[in-house]
C-alpha positions in Angstrom: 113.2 -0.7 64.5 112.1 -3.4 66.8 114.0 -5.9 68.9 114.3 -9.8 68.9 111.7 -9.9 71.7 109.3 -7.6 70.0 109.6 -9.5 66.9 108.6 -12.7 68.6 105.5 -11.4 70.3 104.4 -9.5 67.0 105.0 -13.4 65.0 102.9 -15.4 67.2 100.2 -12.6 67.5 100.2 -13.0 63.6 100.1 -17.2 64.6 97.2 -16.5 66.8 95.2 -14.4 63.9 95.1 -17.1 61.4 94.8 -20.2 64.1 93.1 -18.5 67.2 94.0 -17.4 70.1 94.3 -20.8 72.1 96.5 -22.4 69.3 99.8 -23.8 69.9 102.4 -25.2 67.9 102.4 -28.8 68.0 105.7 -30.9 67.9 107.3 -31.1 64.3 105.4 -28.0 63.2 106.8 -24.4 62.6 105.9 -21.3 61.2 107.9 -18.1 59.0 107.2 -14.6 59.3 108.4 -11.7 56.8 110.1 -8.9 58.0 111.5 -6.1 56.3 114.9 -7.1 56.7 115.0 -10.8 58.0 112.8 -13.9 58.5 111.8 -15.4 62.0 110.9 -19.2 61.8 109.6 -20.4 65.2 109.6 -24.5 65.6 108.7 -27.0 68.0 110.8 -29.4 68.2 109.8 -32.1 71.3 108.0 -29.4 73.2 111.3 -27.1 72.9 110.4 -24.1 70.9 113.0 -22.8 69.0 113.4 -19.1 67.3 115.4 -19.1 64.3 116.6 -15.2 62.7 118.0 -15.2 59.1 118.7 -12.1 58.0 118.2 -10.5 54.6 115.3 -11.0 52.4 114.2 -15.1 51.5 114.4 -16.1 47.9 111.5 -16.1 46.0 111.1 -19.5 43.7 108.2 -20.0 41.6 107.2 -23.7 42.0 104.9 -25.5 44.3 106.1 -28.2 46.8 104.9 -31.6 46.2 105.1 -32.3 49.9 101.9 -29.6 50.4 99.9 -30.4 47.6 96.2 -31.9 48.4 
């Protein structure tokens, strides 16, 4: 099992994978990772960046998001 801080450093290594190793969250944006037993969302919101834990396993709905499409 790993802790809350190891969980943050293995998201945003996950962040830096897809978007490089210089990128940053800019305000607004925010990102989810999967764990086996919980969800970490990471946020910045105004330059604060926030770490959000939900336990369990997320909900999986099959339908696409308008917001994202194009």
């Amino acid at each position: 099992m790993i802790d809350i801080g190891q969980a943050i450093k293995m998201a945003a290594a996950e962040y830096k994978k897809e978007f490089g190793q210089e990128a940053q969250l800019k305000n607004g944006e925010a990102f989810a990772s999967l764990f086996n037993n919980g969800v970490l969302v990471v946020s910045n919101n105004n330059g604060k960046i926030g770490f959000h834990f939900i336990g369990g396993e997320p909900y999986k709905i099959d339908a696409e998001l308008d917001i994202y499409e194009g």
